[in-house]
LOKE-583261 format. One record per residue: residue number from 1; residue in one letter; x, y, z of N, C-alpha, C, O in turn. Coordinates in steps of 0.1 Angstrom, whole numbers, plus 5000, padded with zeros to 4 digits. Example, Ala and Ser with C-alpha at 12.3 -4.5 7.8 and 13.67 -1.06 7.14 Angstrom:
<atoms>
[atom 1 'A' [5132 4943 5078] [5123 4955 5078] [5132 4967 5078] [5142 4967 5085]]
[atom 2 'S' [5128 4978 5071] [5137 4989 5071] [5129 5000 5079] [5134 5011 5080]]
</atoms>
This chain:
<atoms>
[atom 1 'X' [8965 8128 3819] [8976 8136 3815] [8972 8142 3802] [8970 8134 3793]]
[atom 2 'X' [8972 8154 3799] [8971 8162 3790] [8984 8165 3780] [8992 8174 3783]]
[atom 3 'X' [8986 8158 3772] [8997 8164 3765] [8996 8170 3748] [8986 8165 3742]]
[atom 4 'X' [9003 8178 3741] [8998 8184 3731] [9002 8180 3722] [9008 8187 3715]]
[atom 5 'X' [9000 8165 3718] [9007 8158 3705] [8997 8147 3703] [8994 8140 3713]]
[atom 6 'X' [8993 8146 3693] [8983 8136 3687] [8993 8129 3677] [8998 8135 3667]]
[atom 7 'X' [8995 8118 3680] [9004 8107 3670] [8993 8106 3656] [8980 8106 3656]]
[atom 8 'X' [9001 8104 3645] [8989 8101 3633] [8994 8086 3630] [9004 8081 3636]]
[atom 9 'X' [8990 8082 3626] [8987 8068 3617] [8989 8054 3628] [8980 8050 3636]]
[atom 10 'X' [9000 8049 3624] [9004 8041 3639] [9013 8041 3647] [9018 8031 3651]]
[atom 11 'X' [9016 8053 3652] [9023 8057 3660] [9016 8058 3675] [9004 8057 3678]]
[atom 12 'X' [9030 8059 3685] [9023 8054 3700] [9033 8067 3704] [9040 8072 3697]]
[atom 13 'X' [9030 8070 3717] [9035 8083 3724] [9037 8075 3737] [9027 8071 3742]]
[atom 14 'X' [9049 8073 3742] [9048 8062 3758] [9061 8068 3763] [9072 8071 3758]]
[atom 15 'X' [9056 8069 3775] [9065 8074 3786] [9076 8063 3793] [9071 8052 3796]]
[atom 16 'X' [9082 8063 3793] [9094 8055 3793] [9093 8051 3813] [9095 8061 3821]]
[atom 17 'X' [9091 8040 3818] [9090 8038 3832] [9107 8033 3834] [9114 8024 3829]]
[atom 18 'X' [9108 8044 3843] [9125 8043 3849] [9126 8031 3856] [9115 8027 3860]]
[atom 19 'X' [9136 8024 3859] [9138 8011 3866] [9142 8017 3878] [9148 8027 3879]]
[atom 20 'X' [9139 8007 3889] [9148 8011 3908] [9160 8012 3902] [9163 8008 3891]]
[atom 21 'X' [9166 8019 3910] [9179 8019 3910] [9188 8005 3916] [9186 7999 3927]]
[atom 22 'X' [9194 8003 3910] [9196 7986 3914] [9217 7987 3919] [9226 7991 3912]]
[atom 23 'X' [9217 7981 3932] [9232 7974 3935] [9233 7966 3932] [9223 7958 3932]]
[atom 24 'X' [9252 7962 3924] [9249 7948 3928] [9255 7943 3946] [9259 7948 3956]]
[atom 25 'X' [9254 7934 3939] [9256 7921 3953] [9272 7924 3962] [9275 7918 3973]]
[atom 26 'X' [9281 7934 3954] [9296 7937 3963] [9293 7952 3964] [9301 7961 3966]]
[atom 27 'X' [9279 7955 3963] [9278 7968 3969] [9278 7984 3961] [9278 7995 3966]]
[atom 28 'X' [9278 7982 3947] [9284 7994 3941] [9272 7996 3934] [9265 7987 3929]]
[atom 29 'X' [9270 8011 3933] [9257 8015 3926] [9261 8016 3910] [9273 8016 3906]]
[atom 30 'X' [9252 8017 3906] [9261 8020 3893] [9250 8031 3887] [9237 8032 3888]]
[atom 31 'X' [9260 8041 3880] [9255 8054 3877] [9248 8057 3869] [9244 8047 3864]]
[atom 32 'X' [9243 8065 3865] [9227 8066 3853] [9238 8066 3842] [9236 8058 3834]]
[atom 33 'X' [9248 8074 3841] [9252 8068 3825] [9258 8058 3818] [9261 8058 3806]]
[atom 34 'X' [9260 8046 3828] [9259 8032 3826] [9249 8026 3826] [9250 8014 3821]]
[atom 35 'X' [9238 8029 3829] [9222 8022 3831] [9220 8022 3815] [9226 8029 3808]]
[atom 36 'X' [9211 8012 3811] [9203 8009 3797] [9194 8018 3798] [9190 8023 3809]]
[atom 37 'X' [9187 8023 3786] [9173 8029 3791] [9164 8019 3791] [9167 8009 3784]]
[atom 38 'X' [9154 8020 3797] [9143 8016 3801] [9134 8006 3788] [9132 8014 3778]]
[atom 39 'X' [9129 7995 3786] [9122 7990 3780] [9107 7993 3776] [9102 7996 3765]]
[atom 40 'X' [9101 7991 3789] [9087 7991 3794] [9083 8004 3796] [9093 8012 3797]]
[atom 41 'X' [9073 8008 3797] [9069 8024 3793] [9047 8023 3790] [9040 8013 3787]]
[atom 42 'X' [9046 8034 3793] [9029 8036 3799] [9028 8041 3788] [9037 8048 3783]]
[atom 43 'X' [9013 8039 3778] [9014 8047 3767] [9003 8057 3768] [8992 8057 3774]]
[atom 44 'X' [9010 8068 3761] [8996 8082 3766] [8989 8085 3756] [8979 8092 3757]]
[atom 45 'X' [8994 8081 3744] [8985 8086 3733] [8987 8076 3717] [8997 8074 3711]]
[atom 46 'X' [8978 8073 3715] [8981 8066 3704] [8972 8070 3689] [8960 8074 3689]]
[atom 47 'X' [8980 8068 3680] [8972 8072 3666] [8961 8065 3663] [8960 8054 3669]]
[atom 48 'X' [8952 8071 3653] [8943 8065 3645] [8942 8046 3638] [8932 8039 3635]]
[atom 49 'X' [8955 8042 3638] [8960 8032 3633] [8966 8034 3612] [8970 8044 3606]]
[atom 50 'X' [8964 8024 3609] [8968 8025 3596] [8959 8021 3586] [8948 8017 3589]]
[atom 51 'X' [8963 8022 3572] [8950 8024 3566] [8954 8004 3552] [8963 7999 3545]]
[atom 52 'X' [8941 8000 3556] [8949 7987 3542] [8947 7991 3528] [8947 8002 3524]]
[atom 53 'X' [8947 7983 3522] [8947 7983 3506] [8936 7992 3496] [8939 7999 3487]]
[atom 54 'X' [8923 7989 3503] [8908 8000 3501] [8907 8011 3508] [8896 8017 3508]]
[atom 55 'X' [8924 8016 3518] [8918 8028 3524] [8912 8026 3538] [8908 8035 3545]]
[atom 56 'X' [8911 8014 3541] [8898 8009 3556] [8908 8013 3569] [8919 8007 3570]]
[atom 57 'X' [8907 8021 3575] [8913 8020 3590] [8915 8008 3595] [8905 8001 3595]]
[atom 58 'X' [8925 8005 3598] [8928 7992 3604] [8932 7999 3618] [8941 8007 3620]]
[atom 59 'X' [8924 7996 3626] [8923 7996 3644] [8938 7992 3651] [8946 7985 3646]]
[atom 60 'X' [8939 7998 3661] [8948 8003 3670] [8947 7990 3679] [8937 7991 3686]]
[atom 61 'X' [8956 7976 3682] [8956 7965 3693] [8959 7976 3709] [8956 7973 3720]]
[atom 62 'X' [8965 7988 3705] [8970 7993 3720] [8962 8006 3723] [8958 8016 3717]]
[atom 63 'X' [8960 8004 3736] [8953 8019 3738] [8960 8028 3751] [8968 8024 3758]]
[atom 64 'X' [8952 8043 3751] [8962 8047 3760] [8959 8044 3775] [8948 8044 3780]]
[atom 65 'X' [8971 8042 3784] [8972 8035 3799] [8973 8020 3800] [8970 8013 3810]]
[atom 66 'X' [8978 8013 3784] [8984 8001 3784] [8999 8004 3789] [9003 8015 3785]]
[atom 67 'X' [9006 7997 3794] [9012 7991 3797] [9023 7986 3791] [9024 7977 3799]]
[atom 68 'X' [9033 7985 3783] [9039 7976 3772] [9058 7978 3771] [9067 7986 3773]]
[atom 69 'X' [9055 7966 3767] [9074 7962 3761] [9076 7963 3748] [9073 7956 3739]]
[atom 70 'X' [9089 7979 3750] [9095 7978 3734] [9108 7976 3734] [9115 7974 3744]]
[atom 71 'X' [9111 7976 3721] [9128 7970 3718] [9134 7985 3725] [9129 7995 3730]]
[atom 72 'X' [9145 7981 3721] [9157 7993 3731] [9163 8001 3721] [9167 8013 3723]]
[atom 73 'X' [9163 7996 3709] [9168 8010 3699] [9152 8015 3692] [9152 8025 3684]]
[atom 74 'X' [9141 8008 3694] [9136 8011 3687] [9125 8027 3688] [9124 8031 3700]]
[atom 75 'X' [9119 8034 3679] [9110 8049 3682] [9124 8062 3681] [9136 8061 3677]]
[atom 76 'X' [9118 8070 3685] [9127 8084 3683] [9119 8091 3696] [9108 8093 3699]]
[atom 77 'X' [9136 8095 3703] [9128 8103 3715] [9125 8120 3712] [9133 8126 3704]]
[atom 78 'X' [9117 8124 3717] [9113 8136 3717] [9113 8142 3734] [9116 8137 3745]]
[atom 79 'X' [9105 8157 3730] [9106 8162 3744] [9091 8174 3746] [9088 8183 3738]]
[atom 80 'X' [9086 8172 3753] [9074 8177 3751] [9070 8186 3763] [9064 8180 3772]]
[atom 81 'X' [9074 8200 3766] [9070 8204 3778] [9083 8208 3787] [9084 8217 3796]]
[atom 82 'X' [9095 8198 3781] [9106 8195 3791] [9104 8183 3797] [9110 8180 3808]]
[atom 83 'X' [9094 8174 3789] [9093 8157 3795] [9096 8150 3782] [9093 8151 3770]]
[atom 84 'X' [9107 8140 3791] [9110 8129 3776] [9099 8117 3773] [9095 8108 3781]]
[atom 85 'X' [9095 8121 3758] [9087 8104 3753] [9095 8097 3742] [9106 8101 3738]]
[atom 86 'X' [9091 8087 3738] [9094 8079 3731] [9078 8079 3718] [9066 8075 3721]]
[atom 87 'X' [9084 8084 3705] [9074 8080 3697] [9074 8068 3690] [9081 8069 3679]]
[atom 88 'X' [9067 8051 3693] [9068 8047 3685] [9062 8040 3673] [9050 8044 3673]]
[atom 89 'X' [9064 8029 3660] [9055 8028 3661] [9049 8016 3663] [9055 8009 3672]]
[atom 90 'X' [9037 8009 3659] [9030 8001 3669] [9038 7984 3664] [9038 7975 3672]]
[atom 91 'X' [9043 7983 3652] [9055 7971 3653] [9065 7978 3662] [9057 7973 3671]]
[atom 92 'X' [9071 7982 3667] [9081 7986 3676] [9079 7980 3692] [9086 7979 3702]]
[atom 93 'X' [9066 7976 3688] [9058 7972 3706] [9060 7957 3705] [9055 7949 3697]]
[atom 94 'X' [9067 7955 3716] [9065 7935 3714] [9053 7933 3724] [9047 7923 3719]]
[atom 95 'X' [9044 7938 3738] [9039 7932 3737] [9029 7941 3749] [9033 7952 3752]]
[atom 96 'X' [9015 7937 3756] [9012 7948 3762] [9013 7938 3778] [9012 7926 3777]]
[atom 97 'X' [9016 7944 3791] [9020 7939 3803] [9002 7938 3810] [8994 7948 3811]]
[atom 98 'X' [9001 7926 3814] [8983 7927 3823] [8986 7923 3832] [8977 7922 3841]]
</atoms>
């Protein structure tokens, strides 16, 4: 996927994976503007990481086409193209899915 945003420091760029559409059990769908958004999300681009005390790049634990679980308020969505991402940053990620 080619997209035109390079995240800087420790920021993540992740696509937000939609959930099935889920009934419950007496049969009633329930509509997208009741649904939560989405947790779990593919990540496409990730920054450089951050820098410590001497300036040293501190390395990136996530890379892109991981996998991962973030909190539900957390990042700022954006729109890139006319596709929605989520930028967040790399504390915002609880964890990567294998």
């Amino acid at each position: 996927m080619n997209i035109s945003l390079r995240p800087l420091g420790q920021r993540i760029l992740v696509e937000r994976i939609e959930e099935q559409e889920k009934v419950t059990p007496g049969g009633i769908i329930i509509p997208d503007s009741a649904k939560e958004k989405p947790t779990q999300g593919m990540v496409i681009a990730v920054g450089p990481g951050g820098r410590d005390k001497e300036g040293k790049r501190i390395p990136m634990d996530i890379k892109a086409g991981d996998l991962v679980v973030f909190g539900k308020w957390g990042g700022n969505e954006i729109k890139i193209e006319g596709k929605e991402y989520l930028l967040l940053k790399e504390d915002d990620i609880y964890g990567i899915i294998e």
